[in-house]
N, C-alpha and C positions, 0 to 999 in steps of 0.2 A: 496425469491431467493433460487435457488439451486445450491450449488456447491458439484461440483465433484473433489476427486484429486486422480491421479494415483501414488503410490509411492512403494519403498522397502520397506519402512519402517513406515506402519502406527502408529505404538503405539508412533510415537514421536508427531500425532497431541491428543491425548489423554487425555494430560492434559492441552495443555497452551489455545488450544481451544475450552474449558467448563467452564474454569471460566470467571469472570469479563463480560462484556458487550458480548464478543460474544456467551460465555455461555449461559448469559438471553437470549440472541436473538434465540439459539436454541430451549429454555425452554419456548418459546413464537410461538413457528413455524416460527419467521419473516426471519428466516434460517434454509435452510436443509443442513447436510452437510455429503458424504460419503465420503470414503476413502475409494480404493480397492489396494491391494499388487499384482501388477502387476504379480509377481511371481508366482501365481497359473495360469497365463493362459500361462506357458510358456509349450511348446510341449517337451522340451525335457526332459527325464527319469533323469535328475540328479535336475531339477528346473534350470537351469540354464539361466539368462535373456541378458548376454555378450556375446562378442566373438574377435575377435584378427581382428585389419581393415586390409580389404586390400590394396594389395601394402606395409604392413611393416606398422612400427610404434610401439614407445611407447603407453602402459597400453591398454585398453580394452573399446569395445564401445557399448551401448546398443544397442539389437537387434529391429528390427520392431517389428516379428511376435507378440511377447508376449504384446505390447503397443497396436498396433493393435488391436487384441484379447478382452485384455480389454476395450478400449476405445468404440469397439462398444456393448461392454454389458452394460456399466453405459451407454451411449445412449437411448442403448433400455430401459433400466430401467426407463429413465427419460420419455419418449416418451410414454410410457403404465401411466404414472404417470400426463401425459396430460403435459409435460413439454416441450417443442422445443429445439432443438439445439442450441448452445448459443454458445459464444468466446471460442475458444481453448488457453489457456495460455502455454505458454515453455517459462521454467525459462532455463535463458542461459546468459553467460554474455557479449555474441555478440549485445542481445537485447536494446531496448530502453529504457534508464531508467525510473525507477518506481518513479513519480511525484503523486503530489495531484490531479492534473489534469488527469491524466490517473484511477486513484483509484475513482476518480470522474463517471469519462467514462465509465469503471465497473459496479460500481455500479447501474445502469441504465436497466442491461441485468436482465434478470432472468433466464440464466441459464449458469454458467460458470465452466469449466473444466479446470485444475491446470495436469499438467505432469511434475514431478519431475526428475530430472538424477541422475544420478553420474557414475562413472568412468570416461573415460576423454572423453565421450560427446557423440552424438548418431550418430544411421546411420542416415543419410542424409534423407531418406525415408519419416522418422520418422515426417519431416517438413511439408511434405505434408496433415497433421491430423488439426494443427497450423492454428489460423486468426493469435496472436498475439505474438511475443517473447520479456521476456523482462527482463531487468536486476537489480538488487536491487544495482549494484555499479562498479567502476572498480577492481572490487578484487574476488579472488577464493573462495568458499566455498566447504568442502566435496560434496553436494549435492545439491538440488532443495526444501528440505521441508520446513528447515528454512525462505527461500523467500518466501516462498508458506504463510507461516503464520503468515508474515509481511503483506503480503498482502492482506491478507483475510480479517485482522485486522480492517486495513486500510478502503477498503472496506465495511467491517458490521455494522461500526459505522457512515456509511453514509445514509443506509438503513432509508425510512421513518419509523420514532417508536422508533428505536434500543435506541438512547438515548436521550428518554423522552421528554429534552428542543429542540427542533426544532432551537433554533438559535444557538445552541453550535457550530455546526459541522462549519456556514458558518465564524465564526470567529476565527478558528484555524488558526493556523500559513499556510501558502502558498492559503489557498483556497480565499484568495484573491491576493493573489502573493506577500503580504509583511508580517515579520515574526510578530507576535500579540504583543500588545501593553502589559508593566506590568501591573499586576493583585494584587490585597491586600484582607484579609478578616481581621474580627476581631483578635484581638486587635486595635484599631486608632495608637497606639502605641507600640512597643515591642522593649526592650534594647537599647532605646532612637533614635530608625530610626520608622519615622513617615509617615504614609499615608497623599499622597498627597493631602493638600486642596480641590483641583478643585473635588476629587471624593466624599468630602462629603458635598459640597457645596449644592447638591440638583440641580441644575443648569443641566439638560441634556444635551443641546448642546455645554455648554462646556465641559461637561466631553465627549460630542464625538467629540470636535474638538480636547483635548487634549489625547484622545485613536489615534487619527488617525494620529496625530503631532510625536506619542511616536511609532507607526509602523511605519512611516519612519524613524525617528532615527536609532533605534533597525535594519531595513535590511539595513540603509548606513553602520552603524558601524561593522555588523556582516557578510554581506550577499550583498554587493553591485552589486555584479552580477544579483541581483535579477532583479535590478530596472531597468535593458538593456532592460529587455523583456515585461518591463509594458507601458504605455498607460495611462501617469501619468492626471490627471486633472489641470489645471490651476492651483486652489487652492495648489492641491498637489507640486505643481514645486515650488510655490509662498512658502510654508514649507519649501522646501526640501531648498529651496535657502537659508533660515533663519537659518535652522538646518545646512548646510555648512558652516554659517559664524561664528555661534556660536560654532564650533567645533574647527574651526578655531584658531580664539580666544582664548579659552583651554589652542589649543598644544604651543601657543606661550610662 
């Protein structure tokens, strides 16, 4: 995959994305990633990439031309590099929030372009570059980079390869839309709290009825919103109903 991100301020993807998994994924080719500072394709003599909206208004709004500008040179770039045009991302907090299932949906392309902001938003224009916009939450951030390399994250460790085990990524927490069941490693025991039976029984399908028993739990107690949107199985409702009575029971 290749991504592209347009930003002011490239030196902040510099360090958090070379190390760790997306780092190897670079150090491996299974990602390409550039970063151009929009700022050099800006026409005017002072660099400047804003300007004052019109009609009035508080703070200052990115201009086209210089997005513009750049965006169709990582294009062309990609395109001489035998790459196709891929999703346009605009981080914006109008957009659709950024889920597992969207990071998912990403992942898929092979070629995705990230446009960062800041000040208090762009021209209008600017939307017409955009398949997708979208939002890391309901809240402000300075800028667009930060989301930007949330998301890439997110994204490159779904990449066939990127990380190793092939069945990590389908058992994260949302990629099946309930949050992951607890996990133990050695010690059997540590300062007198003990790993579960059922895990060192040897027994597989109980230890996957009771991984799947403990991701229901884990999103009624945490995350019950989750469960509106799922598409539960028999089996699952038949849990969930057990896991309601015993919790029940608990609070009493």
């Amino acid at each position: 995959m290749r991504i592209d991100v347009l930003s002011l301020f490239p030196n902040m993807f510099s360090g958090p994305l070379h190390d760790s998994i997306v780092g190897k994924a670079l150090e491996r080719d299974q990602l390409t990633l550039e970063v151009t500072d929009f700022r050099q394709y800006s026409t005017n003599k002072h660099g400047n990439v804003d300007d004052y909206p019109f009609g009035g208004g508080a703070g200052m709004l990115l201009q086209a031309q210089p997005l513009f500008d750049a965006f169709a040179a990582t294009q062309k770039t990609a395109s001489e590099a035998g790459i196709p045009s891929g999703r346009v991302i605009l981080m914006d907090p109008a957009g659709v929030p950024f889920t597992q299932r969207v990071a998912e949906d990403f992942s898929r392309e092979d070629h995705l372009t990230f446009i960062c902001g800041h000040y208090e938003g762009y021209d209008e224009r600017i939307r017409t570059l955009v398949t997708d916009e979208v939002s890391m939450g309901d809240y402000v951030l300075t800028g667009g980079e930060l989301p930007a390399m949330v998301m890439i994250d997110a994204i490159t460790r779904l990449l066939p390869g990127v990380l190793g085990n092939e069945a990590s990524a389908p058992g994260d927490s949302f990629s099946t839309g309930l949050l992951e069941y607890p996990q133990y490693t050695r010690p059997a025991e540590f300062r007198g709290m003990k790993v579960p039976d059922v895990l060192i029984s040897g027994d597989h399908q109980k230890i996957d009825d009771w991984r799947e028993a403990q991701s229901l739990k884990r999103t009624l107690e945490r995350r019950p919103d989750l469960l509106d949107k799922l598409q539960l199985t028999a089996k699952q409702q038949h849990l969930l109903r057990d896991i309601q009575l015993e919790l029940d029971e608990n609070a009493d």
